[in-house]
C-alpha positions in Angstrom: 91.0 87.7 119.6 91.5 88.9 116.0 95.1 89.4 117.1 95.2 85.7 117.8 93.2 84.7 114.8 96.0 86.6 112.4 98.8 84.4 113.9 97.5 81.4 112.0 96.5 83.2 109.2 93.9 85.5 107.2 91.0 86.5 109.0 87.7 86.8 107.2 85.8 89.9 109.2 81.8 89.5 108.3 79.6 92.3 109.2 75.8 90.9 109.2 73.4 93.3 110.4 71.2 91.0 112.7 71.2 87.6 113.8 67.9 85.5 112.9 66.7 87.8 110.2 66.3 86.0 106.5 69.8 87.4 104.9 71.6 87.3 108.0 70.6 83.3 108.4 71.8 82.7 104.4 74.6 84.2 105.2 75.8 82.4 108.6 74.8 79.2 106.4 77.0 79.3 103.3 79.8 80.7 106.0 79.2 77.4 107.7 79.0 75.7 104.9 82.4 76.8 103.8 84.1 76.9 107.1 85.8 73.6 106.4 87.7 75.3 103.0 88.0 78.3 104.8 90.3 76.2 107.6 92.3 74.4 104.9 93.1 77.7 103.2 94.4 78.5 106.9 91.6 81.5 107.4 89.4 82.0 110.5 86.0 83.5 110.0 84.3 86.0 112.7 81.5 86.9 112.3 80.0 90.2 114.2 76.6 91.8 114.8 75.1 94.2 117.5 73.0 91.5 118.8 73.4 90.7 122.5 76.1 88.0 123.3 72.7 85.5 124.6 71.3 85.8 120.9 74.2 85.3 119.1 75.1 82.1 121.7 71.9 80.9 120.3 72.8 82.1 116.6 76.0 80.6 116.5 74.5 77.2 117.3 71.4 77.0 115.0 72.5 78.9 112.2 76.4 78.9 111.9 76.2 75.5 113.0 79.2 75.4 115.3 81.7 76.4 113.0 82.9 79.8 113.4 82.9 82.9 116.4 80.4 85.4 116.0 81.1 88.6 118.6 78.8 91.1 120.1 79.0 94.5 118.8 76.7 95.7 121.4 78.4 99.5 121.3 79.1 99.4 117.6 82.5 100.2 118.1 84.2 97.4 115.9 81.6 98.3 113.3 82.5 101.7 113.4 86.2 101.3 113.2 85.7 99.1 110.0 83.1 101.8 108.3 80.2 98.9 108.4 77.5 101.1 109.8 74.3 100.7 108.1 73.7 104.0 106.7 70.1 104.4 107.4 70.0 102.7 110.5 73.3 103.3 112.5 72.7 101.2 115.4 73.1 97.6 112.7 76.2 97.0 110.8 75.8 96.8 107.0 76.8 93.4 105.2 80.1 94.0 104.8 83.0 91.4 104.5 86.6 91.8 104.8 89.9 89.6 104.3 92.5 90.5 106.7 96.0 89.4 106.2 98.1 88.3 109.1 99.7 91.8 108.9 96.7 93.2 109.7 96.2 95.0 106.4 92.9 95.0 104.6 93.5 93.1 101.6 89.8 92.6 100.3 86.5 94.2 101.3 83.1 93.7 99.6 79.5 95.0 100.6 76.1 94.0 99.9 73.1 93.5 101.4 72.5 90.9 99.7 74.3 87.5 101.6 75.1 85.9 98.0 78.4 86.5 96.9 79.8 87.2 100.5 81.1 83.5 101.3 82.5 83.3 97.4 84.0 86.6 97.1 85.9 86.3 100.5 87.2 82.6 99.6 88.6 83.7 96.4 90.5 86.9 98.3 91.7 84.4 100.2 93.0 81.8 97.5 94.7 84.8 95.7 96.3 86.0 99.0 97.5 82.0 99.5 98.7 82.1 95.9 101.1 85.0 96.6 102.5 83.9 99.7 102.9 80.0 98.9 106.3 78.7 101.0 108.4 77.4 98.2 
């Protein structure tokens, strides 16, 4: 749960409007690619669609490679309660990404349809957040 995610750490929240489609499978790809930093850092990545939990079982595998969750949205409740609808088609959730500190406070959000900045944007949120809260 994110609840349990935050205990460890930031979360970084990706919003990604459909598994399997072209930007979507960037996307999951430079978040896998990442994943590694993103754990040293002490940050979980979720990822979350509307896609049906079978797809995204699939998804997870192929494209994310393993390394993060990705969570159904089948009811686009959680998009809704983080404003990531896709305007023009409200049943998908816009590319949005967030960094959530363990407070549960939004500290960085970013949206674009296009996937490239999402993985660098949300790991430099998350240095500067490390930065400020280093244990002396």
């Amino acid at each position: 749960s994110l609840a349990d995610a935050l205990k460890k750490g930031p979360v970084v929240l990706y919003f990604y409007p459909a598994a399997f489609t072209p930007g979507c499978n960037i996307e999951a790809h430079k978040f896998a690619e990442a994943a590694d930093q993103f754990k040293a850092l002490g940050a979980t990545v979720v990822g979350v669609s509307h896609d049906p939990i079978a797809k995204l079982d699939e998804f997870s595998v192929q494209k994310c490679e393993n390394k993060f969750p990705v969570a159904s949205d089948g009811n686009g409740s959680i998009m809704k309660s983080y404003d990531s609808v896709l305007a023009d088609h409200p049943e998908y959730a816009n590319r949005t990404s967030y960094v959530i500190a363990p407070t549960g406070q939004i500290i960085y959000s970013y949206t674009a349809m296009k996937p490239d900045q999402h993985v660098e944007n949300t790991m430099a949120a998350v240095r500067k957040w490390q930065e400020s809260h280093k244990k002396t």
